[in-house]
C-alpha positions in Angstrom: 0.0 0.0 0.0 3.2 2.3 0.5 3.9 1.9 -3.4 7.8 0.7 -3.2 8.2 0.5 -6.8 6.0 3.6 -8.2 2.7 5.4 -7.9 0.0 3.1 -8.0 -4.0 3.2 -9.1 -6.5 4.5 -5.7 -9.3 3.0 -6.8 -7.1 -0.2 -7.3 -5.6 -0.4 -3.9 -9.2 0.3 -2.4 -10.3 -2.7 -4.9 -7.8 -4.8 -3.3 -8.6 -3.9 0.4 -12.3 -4.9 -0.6 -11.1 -8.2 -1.5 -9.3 -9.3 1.5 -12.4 -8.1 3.5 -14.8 -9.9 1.0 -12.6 -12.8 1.4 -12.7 -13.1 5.6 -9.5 -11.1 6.3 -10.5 -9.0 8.9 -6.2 -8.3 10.6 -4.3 -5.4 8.8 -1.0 -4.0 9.5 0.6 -0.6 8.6 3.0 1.8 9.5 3.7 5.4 9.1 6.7 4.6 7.2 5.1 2.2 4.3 4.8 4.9 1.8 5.7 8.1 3.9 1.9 7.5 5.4 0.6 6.5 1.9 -0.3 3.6 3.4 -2.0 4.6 6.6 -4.0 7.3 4.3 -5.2 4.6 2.2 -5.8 1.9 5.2 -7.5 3.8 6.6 -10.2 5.0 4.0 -11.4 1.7 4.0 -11.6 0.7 7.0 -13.2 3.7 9.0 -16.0 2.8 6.2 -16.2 -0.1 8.3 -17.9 -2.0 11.5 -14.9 -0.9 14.0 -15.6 -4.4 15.8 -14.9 -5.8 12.9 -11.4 -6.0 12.3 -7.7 -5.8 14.1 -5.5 -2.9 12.9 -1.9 -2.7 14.1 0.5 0.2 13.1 3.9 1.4 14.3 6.0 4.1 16.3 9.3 5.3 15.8 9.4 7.8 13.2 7.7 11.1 13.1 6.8 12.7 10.2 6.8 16.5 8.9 6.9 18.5 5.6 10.5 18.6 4.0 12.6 21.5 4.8 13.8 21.8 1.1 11.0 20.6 -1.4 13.4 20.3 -4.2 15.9 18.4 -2.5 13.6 15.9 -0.7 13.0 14.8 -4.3 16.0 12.9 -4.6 16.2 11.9 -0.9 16.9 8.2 0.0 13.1 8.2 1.1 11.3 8.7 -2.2 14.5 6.4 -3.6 12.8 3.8 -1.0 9.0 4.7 -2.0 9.0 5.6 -5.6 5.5 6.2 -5.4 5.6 7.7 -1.6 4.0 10.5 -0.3 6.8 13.9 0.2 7.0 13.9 3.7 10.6 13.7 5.4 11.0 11.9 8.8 13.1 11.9 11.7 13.8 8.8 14.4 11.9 9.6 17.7 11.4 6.7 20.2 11.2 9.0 22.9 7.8 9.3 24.9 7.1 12.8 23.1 7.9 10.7 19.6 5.5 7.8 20.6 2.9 10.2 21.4 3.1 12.0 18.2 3.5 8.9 15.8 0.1 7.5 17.6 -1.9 10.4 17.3 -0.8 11.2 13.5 -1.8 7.7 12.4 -5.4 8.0 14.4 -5.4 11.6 12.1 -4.2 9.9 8.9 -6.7 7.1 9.2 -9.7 8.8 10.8 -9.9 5.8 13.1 -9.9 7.0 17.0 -8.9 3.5 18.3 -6.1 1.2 17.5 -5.5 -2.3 18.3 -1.7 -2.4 18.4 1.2 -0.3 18.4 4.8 -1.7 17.4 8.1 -0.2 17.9 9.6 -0.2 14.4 12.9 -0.9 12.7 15.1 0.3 15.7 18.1 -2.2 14.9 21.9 -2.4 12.7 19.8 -2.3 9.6 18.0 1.1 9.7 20.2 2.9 12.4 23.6 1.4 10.9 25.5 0.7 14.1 25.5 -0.4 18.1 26.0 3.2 19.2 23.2 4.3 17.2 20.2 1.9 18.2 21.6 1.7 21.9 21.1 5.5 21.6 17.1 5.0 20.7 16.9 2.1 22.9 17.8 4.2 25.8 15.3 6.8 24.5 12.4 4.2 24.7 13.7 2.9 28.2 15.1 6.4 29.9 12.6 9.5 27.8 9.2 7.6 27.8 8.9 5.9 24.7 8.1 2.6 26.3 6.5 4.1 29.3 3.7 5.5 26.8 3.2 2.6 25.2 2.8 0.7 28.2 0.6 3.5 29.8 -2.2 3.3 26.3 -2.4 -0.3 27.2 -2.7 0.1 30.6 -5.4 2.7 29.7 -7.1 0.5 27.2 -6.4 2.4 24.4 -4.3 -0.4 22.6 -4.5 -4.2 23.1 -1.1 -5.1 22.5 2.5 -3.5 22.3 5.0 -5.2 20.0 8.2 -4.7 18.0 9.2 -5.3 14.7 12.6 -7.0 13.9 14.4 -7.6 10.4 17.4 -10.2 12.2 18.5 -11.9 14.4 20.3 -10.3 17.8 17.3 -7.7 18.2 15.0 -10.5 19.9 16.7 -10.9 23.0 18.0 -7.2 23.4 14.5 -6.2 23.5 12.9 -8.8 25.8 16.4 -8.4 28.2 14.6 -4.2 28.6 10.8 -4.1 27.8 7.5 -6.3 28.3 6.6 -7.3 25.1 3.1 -8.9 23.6 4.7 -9.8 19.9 7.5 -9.1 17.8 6.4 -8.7 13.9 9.5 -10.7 12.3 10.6 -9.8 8.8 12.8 -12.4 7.2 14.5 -14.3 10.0 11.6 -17.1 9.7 10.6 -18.0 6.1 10.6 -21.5 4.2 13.9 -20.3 2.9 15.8 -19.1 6.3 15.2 -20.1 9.9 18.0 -18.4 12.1 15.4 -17.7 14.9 14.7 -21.5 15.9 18.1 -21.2 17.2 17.5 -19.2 20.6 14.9 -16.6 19.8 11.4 -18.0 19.0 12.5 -20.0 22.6 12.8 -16.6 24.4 9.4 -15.4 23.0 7.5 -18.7 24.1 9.6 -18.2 27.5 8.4 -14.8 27.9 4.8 -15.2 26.3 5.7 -13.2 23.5 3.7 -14.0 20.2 5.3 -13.4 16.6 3.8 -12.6 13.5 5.7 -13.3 10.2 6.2 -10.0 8.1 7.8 -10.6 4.3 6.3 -14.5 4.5 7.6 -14.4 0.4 11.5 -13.6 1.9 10.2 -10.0 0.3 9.0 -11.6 -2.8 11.4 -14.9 -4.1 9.0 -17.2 -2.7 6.3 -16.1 -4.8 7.4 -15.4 -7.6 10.2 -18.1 -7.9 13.5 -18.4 -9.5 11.9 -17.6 -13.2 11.2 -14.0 -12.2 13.8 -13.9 -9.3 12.1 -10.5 -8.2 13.1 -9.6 -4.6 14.8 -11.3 -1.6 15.4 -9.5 1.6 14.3 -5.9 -0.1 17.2 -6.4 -2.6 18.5 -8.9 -5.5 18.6 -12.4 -4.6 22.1 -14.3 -5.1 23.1 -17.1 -7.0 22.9 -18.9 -4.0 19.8 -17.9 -3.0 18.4 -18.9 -6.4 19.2 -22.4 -6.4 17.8 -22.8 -3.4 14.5 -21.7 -4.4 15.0 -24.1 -7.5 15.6 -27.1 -5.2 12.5 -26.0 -3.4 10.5 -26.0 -6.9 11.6 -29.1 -7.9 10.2 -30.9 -4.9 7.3 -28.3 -5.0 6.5 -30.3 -8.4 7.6 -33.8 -7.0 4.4 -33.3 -4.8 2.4 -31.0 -6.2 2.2 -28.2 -4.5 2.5 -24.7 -5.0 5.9 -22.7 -3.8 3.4 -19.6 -2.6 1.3 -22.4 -0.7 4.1 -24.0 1.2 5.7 -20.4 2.1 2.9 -19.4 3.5 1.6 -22.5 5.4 5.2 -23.2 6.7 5.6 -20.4 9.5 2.1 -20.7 11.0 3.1 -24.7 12.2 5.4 -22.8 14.8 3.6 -22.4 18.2 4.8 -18.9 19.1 3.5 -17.6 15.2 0.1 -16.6 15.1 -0.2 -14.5 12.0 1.6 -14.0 8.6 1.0 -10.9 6.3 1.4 -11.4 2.9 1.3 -8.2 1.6 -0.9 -8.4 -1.0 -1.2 -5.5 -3.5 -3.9 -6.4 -6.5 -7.1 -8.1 -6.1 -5.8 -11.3 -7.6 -2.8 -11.7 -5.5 -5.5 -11.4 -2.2 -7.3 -14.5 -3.8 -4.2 -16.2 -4.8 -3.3 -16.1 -1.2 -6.6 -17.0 0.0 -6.3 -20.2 -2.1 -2.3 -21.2 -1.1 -3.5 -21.1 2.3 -6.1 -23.4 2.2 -4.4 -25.5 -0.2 -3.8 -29.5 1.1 0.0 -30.3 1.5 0.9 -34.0 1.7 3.1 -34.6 5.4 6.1 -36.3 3.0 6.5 -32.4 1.0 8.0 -31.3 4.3 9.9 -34.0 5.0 11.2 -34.3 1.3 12.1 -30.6 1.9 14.2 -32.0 5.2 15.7 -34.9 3.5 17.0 -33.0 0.6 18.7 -30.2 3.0 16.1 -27.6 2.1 14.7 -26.9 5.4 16.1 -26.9 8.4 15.3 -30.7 10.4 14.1 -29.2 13.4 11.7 -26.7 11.9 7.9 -27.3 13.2 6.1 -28.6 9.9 2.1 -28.2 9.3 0.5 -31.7 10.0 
């Protein structure tokens, strides 16, 4: 909905929001930064055209958003390089309790909703902040100027259900259960049917600490749907050679059996007991029934294990039955 790639049709993106609502799905996720609020803008036209009992929105603090101070240069900034088809608003890191506070009531404003579900504390690790220093700097603003205390006082209050965090690797897991209460961590690429770092320690801690975890970029960003014809997108970027054969290996037993890549990415994370959720991140109409159908789809016990045998899947990955 934040159009990554280039401006993209309304009356489409409101088409495909009807779908997935036609279709049963009734949990949607945003953030401020999908889109420079694009997304929240468009989310939330629908949905506040809606029963309000009726669905489960989460969205996320951590950035605050303003006009940019110089028009012409904002065009060539790194954030409409990152949303070709964003909205021109620049933003600035603030995970302090003033920043929370903001970010929450902006996205109520930008959606026309006066009640959220969930809040998530978003993309404060190595990948967005660059180094240690940098994210211990924000963490410290969540734990020592409010940011977490906010959170933790609209749920207290009632006003949100559930306070979470989203991650993009492995390391951030444990630094943020080690400081903060936390109901679910939205995980973006360390647990996919292609990589599975977080069985190691993490998805441990969150069942330890009765954290949930939803599954963000389910695809691996995009390779997992589209496969190794169209290599598209893994991890927001090209995939490698390496990468590439992997995803052929998985298609080759995906036809020994059957079954549809799409199917088994998606099916795959939700056999682990700590994952409640996965988000596709659907953007047409079709794609929204495409995943409604991979999801139901039957997949035979002996895919999985072919995927095991063959070294395609880690052995102690949790498996649907």
């Amino acid at each position: 909905m934040g159009d990554p790639f280039g401006p993209t049709d309304e009356n489409g993106m409101q088409d495909t929001l009807a779908t997935a609502w036609n279709e049963g799905i009734g949990y949607f996720d945003t953030a401020p930064w999908y889109g420079n609020t694009k997304s929240e803008h468009r989310l939330g036209h629908f949905l506040r055209q809606r029963p309000r009992d009726a669905f489960t929105i989460a969205t996320k603090v951590g950035r605050t958003y303003g006009r940019p101070a110089d028009l012409s240069k904002f065009k060539s900034s790194k954030w409409i390089d990152r949303w070709k088809g964003g909205l021109e608003f620049d933003l600035t890191f603030d995970y302090t309790g003033d920043g929370v506070k903001r970010s929450y009531e902006d996205s109520l404003n930008r959606m026309g909703l006066n009640t959220l579900d969930a809040l998530a504390i978003h993309d404060l690790d190595l990948k967005h902040h660059g180094d240690w220093e940098t994210a211990t700097k924000y963490l410290d603003q969540l734990s020592n100027d409010g940011g977490y205390r906010a959170l933790r006082d609209l749920k207290d209050t009632g006003e949100i259900q559930a306070i979470g965090v989203g991650i993009n690797h492995v390391g951030m897991i444990p630094v943020f259960l080690e400081r903060f209460d936390v109901d679910y961590f939205l995980v973006a690429m360390p647990y996919t049917l292609l990589d599975q770092p977080a069985l190691d320690e993490e998805f441990d801690m969150c069942a330890d600490a009765g954290a949930h975890v939803v599954i963000g970029a389910v695809f691996a960003s995009g390779v997992l749907a589209t496969g190794s014809k169209d290599p598209g997108v893994y991890n927001y970027g090209t995939p490698s050679d390496e990468v590439l054969e992997r995803v052929r290996g998985m298609e080759a037993v995906c036809d020994r059996h059957g079954v549809s890549l799409a199917s088994a990415a998606l099916q795959f994370p939700l056999a682990h007991p700590v994952v409640r959720a996965v988000i596709p991140g659907a953007d047409t109409p079709d794609r929204v029934r495409e995943n409604v159908v991979n999801i139901k789809a039957e997949i035979p016990t002996d895919f999985w294990q072919d995927l095991k045998d063959r070294k395609l899947l880690r052995a102690d990955a949790p498996t649907p039955a």
